[in-house]
SEMI-253524 format. One record per residue (C-alpha): x, y, z; residue in one letter. Coordinates in steps of 0.25 Angstrom, whole numbers, padded with zeros to 4 digits, always signed. Layout:
N
<node <X Y Z> 'A'>
...
***
This chain:
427
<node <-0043 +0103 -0039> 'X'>
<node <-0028 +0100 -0038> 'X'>
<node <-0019 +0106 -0030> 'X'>
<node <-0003 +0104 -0026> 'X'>
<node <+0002 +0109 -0013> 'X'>
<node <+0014 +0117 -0018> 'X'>
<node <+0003 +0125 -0023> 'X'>
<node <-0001 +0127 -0008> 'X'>
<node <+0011 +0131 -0003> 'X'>
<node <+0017 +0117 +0000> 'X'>
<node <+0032 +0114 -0001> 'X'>
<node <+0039 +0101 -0001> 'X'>
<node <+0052 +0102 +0005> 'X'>
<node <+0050 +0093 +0017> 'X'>
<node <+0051 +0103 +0026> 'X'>
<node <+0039 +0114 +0023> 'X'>
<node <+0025 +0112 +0033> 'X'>
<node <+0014 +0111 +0020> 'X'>
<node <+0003 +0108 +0029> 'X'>
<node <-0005 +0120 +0023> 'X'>
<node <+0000 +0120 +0010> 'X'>
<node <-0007 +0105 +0010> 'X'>
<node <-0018 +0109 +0017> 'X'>
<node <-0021 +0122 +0009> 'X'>
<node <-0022 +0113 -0005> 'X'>
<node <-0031 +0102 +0002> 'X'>
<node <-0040 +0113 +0006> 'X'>
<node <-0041 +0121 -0010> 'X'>
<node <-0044 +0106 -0013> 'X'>
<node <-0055 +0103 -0005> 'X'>
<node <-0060 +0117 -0007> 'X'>
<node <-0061 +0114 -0021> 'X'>
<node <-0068 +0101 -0021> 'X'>
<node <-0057 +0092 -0020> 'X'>
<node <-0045 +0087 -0030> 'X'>
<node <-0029 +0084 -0026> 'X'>
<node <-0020 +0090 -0018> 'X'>
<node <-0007 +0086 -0023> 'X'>
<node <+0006 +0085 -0015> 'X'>
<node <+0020 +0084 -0024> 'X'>
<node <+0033 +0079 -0024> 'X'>
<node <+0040 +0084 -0011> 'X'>
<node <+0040 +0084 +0003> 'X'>
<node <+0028 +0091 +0009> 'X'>
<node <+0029 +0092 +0026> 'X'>
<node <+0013 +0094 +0032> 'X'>
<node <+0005 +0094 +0044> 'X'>
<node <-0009 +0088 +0044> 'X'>
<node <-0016 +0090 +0032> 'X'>
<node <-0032 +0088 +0031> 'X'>
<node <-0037 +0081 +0019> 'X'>
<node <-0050 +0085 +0012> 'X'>
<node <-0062 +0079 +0004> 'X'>
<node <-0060 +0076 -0010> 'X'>
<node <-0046 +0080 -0008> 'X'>
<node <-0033 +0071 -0013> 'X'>
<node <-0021 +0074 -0009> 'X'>
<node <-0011 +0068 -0017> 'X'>
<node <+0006 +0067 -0016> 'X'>
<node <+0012 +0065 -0029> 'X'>
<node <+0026 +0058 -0030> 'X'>
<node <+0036 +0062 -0021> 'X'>
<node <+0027 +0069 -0013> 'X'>
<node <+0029 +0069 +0001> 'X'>
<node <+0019 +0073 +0012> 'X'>
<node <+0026 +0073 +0025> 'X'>
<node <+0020 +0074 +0040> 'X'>
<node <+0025 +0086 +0048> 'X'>
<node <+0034 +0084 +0061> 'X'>
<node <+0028 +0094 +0067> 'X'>
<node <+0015 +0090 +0077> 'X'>
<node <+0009 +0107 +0074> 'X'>
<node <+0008 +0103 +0059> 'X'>
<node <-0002 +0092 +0062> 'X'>
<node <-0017 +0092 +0066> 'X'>
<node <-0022 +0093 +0081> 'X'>
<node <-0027 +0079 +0087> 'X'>
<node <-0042 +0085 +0087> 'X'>
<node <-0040 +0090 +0073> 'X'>
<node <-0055 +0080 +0071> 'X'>
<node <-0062 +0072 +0079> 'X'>
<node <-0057 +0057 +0075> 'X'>
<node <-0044 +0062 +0077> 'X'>
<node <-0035 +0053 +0086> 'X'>
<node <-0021 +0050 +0092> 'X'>
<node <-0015 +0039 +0102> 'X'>
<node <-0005 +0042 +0113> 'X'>
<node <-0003 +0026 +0116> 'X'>
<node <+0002 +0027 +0101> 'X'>
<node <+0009 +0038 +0101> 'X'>
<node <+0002 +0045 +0089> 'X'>
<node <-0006 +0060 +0091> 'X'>
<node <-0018 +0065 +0080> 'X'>
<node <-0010 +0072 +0070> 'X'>
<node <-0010 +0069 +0055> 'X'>
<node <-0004 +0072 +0043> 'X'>
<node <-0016 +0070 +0035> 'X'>
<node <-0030 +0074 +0038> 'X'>
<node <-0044 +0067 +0032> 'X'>
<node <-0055 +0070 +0041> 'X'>
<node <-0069 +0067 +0036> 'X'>
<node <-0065 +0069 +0021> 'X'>
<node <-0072 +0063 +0010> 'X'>
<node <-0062 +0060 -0004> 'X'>
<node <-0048 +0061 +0001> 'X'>
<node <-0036 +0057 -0006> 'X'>
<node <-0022 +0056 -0003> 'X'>
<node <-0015 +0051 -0016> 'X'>
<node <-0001 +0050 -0023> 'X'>
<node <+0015 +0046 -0022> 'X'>
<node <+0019 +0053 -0011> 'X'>
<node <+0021 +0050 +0004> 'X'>
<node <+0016 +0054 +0016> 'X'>
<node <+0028 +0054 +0026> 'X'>
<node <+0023 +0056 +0042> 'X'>
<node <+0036 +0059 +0046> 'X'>
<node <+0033 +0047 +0056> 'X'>
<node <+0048 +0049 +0060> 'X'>
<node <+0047 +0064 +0066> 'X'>
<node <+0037 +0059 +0076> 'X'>
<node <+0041 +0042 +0079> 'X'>
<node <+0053 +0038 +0089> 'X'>
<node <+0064 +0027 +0085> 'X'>
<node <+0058 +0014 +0084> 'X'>
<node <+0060 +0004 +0099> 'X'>
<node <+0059 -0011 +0099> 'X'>
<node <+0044 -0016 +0102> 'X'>
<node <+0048 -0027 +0111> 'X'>
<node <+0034 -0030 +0116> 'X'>
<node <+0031 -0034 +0101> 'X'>
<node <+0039 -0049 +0093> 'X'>
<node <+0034 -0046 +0078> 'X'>
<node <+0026 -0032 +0079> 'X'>
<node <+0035 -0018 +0079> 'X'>
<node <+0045 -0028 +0078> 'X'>
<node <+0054 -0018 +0070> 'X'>
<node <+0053 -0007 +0082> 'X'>
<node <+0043 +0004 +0088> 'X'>
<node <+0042 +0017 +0088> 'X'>
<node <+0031 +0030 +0092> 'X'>
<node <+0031 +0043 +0095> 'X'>
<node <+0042 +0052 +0096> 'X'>
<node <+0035 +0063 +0104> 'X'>
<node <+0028 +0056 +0114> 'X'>
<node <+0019 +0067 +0117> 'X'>
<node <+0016 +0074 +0103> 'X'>
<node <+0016 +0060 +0098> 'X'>
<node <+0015 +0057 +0083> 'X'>
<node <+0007 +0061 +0071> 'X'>
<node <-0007 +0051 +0071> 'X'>
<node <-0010 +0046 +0057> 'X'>
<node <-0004 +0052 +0046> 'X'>
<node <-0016 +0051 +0038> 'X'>
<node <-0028 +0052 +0043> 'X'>
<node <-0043 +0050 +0037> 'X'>
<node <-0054 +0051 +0045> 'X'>
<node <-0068 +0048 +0041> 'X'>
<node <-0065 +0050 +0027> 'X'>
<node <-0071 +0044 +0015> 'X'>
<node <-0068 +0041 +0002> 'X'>
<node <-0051 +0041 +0004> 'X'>
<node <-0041 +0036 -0005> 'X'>
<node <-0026 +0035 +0000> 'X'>
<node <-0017 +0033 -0012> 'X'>
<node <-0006 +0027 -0017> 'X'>
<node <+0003 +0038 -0005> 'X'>
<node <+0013 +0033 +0003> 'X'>
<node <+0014 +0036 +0017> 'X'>
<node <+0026 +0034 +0027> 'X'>
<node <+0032 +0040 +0040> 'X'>
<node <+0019 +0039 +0047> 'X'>
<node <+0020 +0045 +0062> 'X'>
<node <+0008 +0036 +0067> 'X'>
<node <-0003 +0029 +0058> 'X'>
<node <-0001 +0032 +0043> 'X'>
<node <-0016 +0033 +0038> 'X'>
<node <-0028 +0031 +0044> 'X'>
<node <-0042 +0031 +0040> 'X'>
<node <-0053 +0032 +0051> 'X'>
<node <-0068 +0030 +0049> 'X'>
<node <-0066 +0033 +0032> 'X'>
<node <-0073 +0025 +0021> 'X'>
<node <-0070 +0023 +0007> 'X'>
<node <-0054 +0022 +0009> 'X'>
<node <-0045 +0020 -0002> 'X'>
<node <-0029 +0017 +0000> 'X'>
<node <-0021 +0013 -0010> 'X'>
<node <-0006 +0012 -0013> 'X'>
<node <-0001 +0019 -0002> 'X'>
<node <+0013 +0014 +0005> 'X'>
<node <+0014 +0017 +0018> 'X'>
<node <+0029 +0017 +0025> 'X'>
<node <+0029 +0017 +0040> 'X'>
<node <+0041 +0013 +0049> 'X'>
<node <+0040 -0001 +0054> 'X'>
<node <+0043 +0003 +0068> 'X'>
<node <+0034 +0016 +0069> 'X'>
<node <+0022 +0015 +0079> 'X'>
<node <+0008 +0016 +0074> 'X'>
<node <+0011 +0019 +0059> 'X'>
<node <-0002 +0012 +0053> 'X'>
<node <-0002 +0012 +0039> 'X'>
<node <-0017 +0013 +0036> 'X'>
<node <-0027 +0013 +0048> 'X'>
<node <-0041 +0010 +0043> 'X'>
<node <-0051 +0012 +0054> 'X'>
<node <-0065 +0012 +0054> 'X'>
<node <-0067 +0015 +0040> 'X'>
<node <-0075 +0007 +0029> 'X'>
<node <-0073 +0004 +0014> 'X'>
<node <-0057 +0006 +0013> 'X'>
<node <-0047 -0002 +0004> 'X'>
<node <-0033 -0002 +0006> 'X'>
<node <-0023 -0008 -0007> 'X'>
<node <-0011 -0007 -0012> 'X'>
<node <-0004 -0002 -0001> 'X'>
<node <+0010 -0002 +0006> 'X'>
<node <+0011 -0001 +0020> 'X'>
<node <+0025 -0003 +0027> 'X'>
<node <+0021 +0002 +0043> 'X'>
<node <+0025 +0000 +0058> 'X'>
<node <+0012 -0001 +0062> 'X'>
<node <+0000 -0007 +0056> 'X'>
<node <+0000 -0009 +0040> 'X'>
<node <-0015 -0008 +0040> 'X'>
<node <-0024 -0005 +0052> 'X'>
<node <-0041 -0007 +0051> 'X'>
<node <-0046 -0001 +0063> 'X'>
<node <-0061 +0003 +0069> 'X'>
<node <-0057 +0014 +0079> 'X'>
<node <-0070 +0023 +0075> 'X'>
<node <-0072 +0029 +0090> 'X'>
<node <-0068 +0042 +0083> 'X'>
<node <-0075 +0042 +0071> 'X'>
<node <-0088 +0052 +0070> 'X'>
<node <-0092 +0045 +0055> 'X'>
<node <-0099 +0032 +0062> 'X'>
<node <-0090 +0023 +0057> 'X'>
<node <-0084 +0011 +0066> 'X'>
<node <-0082 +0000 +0058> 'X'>
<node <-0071 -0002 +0049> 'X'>
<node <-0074 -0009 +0035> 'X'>
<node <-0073 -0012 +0020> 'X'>
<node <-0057 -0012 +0021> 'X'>
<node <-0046 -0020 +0012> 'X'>
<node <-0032 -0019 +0011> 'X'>
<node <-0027 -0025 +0000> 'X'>
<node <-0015 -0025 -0008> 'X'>
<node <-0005 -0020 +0001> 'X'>
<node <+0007 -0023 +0008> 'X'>
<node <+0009 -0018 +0022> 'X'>
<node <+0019 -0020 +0032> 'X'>
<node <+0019 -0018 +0048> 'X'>
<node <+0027 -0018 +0061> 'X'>
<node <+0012 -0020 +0068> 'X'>
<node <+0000 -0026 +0060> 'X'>
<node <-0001 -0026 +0047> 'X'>
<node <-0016 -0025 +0046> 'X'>
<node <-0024 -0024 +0057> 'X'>
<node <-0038 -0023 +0060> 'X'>
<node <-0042 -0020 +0074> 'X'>
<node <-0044 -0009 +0082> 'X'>
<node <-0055 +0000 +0088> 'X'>
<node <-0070 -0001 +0092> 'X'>
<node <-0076 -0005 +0079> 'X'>
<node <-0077 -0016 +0067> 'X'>
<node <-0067 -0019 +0056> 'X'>
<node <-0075 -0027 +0046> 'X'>
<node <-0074 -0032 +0030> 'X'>
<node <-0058 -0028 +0028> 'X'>
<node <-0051 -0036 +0019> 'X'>
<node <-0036 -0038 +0017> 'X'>
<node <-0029 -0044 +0003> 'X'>
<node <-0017 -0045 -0003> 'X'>
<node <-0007 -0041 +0008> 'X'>
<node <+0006 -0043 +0009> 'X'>
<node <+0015 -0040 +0023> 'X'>
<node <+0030 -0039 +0022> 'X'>
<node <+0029 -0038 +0038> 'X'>
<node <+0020 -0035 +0048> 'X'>
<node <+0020 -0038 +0064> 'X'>
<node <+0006 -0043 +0063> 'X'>
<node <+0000 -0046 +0047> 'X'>
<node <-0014 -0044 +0053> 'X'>
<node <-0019 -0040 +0066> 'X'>
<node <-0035 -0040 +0068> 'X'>
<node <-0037 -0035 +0082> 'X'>
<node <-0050 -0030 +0088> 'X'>
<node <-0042 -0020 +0099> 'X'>
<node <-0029 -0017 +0105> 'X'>
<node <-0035 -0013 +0117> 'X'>
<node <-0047 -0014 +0126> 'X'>
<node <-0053 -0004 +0119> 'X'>
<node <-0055 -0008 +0105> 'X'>
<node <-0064 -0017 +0099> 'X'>
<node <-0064 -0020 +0084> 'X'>
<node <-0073 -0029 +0076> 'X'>
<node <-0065 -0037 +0065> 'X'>
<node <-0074 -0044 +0054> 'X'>
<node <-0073 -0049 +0041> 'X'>
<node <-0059 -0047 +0038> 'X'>
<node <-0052 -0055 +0026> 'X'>
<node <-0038 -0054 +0023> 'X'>
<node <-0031 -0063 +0012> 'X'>
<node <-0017 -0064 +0003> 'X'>
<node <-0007 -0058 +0012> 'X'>
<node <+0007 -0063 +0012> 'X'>
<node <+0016 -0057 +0025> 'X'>
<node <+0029 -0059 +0032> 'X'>
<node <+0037 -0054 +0043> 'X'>
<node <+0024 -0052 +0051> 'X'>
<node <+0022 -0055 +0066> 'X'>
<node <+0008 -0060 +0066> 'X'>
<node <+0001 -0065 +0054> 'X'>
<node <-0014 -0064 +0058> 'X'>
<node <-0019 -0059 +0072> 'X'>
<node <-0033 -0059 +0076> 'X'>
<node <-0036 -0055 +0089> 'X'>
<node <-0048 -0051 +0095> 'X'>
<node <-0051 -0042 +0109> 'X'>
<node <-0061 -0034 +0117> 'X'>
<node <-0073 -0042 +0113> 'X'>
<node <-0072 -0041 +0098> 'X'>
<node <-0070 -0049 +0086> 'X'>
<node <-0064 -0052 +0074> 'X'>
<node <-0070 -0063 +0065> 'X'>
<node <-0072 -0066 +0051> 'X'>
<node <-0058 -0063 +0047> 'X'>
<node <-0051 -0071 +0035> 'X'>
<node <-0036 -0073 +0032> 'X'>
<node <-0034 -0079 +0019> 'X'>
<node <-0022 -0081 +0010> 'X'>
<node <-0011 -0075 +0020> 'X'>
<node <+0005 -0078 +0020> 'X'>
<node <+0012 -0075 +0033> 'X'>
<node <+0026 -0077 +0037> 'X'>
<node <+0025 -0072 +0051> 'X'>
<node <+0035 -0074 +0064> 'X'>
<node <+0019 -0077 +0074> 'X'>
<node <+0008 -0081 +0076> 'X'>
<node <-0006 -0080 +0070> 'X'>
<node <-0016 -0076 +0080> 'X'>
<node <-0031 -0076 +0083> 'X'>
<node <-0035 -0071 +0097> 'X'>
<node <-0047 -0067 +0102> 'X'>
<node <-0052 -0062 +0117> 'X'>
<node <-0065 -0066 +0114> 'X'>
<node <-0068 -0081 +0111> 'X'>
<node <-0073 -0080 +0095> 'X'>
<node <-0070 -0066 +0095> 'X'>
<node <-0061 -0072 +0082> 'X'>
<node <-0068 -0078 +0073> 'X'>
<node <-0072 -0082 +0059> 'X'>
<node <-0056 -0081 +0055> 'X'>
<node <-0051 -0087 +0041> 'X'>
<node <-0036 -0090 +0040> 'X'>
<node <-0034 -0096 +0027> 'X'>
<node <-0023 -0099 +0016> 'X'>
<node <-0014 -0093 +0027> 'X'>
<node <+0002 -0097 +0029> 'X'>
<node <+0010 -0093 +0039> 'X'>
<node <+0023 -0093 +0039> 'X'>
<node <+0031 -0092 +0053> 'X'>
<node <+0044 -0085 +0051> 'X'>
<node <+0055 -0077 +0059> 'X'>
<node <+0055 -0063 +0060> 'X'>
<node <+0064 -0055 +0052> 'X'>
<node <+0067 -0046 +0064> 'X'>
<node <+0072 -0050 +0079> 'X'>
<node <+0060 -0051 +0086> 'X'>
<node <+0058 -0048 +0101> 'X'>
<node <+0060 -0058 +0113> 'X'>
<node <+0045 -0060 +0113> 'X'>
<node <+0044 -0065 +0099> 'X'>
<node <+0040 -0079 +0104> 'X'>
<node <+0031 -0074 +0114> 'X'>
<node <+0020 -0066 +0103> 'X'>
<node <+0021 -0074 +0090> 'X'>
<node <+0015 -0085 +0098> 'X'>
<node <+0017 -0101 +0100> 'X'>
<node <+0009 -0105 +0087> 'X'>
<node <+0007 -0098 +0075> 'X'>
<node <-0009 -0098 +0074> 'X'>
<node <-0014 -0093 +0088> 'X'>
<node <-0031 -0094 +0090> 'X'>
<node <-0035 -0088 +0104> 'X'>
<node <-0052 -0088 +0105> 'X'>
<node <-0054 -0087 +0089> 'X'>
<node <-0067 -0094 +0082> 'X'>
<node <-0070 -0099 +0069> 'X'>
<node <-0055 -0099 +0063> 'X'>
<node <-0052 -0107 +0049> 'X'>
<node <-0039 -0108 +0045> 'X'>
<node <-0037 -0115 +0033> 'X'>
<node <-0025 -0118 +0024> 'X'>
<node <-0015 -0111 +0035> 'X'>
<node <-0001 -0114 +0035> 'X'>
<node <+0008 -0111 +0046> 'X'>
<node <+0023 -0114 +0043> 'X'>
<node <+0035 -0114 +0054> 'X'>
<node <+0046 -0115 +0051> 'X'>
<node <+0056 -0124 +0059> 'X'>
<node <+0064 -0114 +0063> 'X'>
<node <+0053 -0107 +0070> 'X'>
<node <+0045 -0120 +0075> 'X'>
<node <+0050 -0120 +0089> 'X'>
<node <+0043 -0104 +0091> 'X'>
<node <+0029 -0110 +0089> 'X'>
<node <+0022 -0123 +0098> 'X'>
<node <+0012 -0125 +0091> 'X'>
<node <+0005 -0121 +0079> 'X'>
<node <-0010 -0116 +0084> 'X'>
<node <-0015 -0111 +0097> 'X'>
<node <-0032 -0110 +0097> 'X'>
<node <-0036 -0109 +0111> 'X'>
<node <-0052 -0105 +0114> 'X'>
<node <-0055 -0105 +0099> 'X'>
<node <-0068 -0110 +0091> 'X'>
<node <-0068 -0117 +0077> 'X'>
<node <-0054 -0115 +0071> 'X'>
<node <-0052 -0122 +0058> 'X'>
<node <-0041 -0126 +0051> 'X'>
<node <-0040 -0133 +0039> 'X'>
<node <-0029 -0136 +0031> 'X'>
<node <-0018 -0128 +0040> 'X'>
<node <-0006 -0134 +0045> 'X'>
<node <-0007 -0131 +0061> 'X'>
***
């Protein structure tokens, strides 16, 4: 079956509440066994909407589907069990889009996805705490007491999704998340976050299986690409995250660029190609927790041909709370970074089995004023190993350029560390 939402009632003009226009033709799909549910030109303001099996909701060309201001047009936090929010980030439980526990669903098409992030976020403020992260400004909840919309879409133990070709922007909070769903496809979407807005994640992948990611734009304040293993609220059985590649995209971010890390749980077999990073505070950030709670397993990750500039860190491993990370390979990598390449670990040989090969980095200034702490976090070397085991580096390059030689005293720091190689590098 096909339906259009004008047929349901649904008016574009930017100012209309469509929430149960959209719904109503959602639901004769479903009813009727499934098919599209197409949204047209024009711009069509909603509350939450709840996505159904075998259902695609598609936006033609010029669509727009744009988040409501209003807090009474979204979903309670205890609309389903997984549901969450976080006051220390400032963001509530309230989405735009709804997927929970659906098998077969779509969101396809042209159009945008606007999360009117503006209605709910504050003017941005210097992060003077931070050199080369958020280094274009910071800024949360407007409402500290409502806060903000969560993530704007939102699939929970799905299977079989497809997210294509759409462009989201505007995100209040995270901009799509998927959480304990298999068999996910993404591809060609653009997403456009400001550069200063908090938590604005472009894709959150956490503790899901079998998901490719290509062909994708992401220009975010927060992370570009976030694997996660957070499965405490999942009631599926899931806890390890798997089976991932991103491939074919460019993304860009005011925090990490990709991610792993993060919850009580593994990430294991993800694989990364074919990237390229016109700026990023860190290009990529394995950690196994922020905090003393979390404790993520990182295996068997291999990430090759990326060229990236105008980002803080180039790699950062680093390992806490009595995890790991290990079998992890960097191969064919172009950085021109303004820090330090880093692997720390709280355990001794906690990091391990790491490959950096074919790799240069380029040391350059950044093209922004950083802050008085700038010398303090990228470091006194540019290759930093702290307890790490088993490292090769081969064929590395590291190139200073005069101008910036007197910032760095030496070339590598490797302190408590077993069986680091390097072979044909020049430090």
């Amino acid at each position: 079956m096909e339906a259009n939402i004008l047929s349901y009632g649904a008016i574009g003009d930017g100012k209309t509440i469509n929430t149960k226009a959209i719904q109503s033709a959602i639901d004769a799909v479903s009813q009727a066994g499934g098919g599209r549910v197409t949204i047209p030109a024009g711009c069509f303001v909603s509350g939450t909407i709840w996505l159904k099996d075998y259902v695609e909701l598609h936006l033609e060309s010029g669509a727009v589907l744009k988040a409501s201001a209003d807090f009474a047009d979204y979903n309670a936090e205890d609309a389903y069990p997984q549901n969450f929010g976080s006051i220390n980030e400032g963001w509530c439980g309230c989405h735009l889009l709804i997927a929970h526990r659906k098998k077969n669903v779509s969101i396809t098409g042209f159009g945008k996805i606007n999360g009117s992030g503006n209605a709910f976020t504050e003017e941005p403020h210097p992060m003077e705490e931070f050199a080369y992260i958020w280094a274009y400004g910071f800024a949360r909840e407007k409402d500290k007491e409502k806060r903000r919309p969560g993530q704007m879409l939102c699939f929970v133990e799905c299977e079989h999704v497809r997210v294509l070709d759409v462009t989201m922007e505007n995100a209040p909070a995270w901009t799509c998340f998927f959480h304990g769903c298999s068999c996910v496809t993404i591809r060609g979407i653009h997403i456009f976050n400001e550069r200063y807005a908090a938590n604005t994640d472009g894709l959150d992948i956490d503790t899901c299986r079998y998901v490719t990611i290509s062909d994708c734009l992401i220009d975010t304040g927060d992370d570009a690409i976030a694997i996660r293993c957070d499965a405490a609220r999942l009631q599926n059985g899931m806890t390890t995250c798997e089976h991932v590649t991103i491939a074919n995209c460019v993304l860009a971010s005011s925090s990490s660029v990709v991610r792993l890390g993060v919850g009580i749980g593994e990430i294991r077999h993800v694989v990364i190609s074919n990237i390229t990073i016109p700026r990023g505070g860190i290009a990529f950030n394995l950690i196994t927790s922020y905090s003393a709670r979390g404790r993520a397993l990182l295996s068997d990750i291999l990430v090759e041909n990326v060229i990236a500039e105008n980002v803080g860190y180039p790699i950062r491993l680093q390992e806490r709370n009595q995890a790991f990370i290990r079998h992890v390979v960097f191969r064919g990598l172009r950085f021109k970074t303004f820090s330090c390449l880093s692997m720390i670990a709280e355990s001794t040989g906690a990091v391990s089995d790491i490959t950096v090969k074919d790799v240069e980095m380029e040391i350059v200034p950044p093209p922004f004023l950083p802050c008085k702490i700038a010398a303090e976090q990228h470091g006194d070397v540019p290759v930093y190993l702290y307890r790490a085991a088993r490292v090769r580096f081969e064929n590395v390059r590291v190139n200073i350029p005069q101008a910036l030689a007197h910032e760095w005293k030496d070339m590598t720091y490797i302190a408590e560390c077993a069986d680091i190689q390097r072979i044909d590098c020049n430090f």
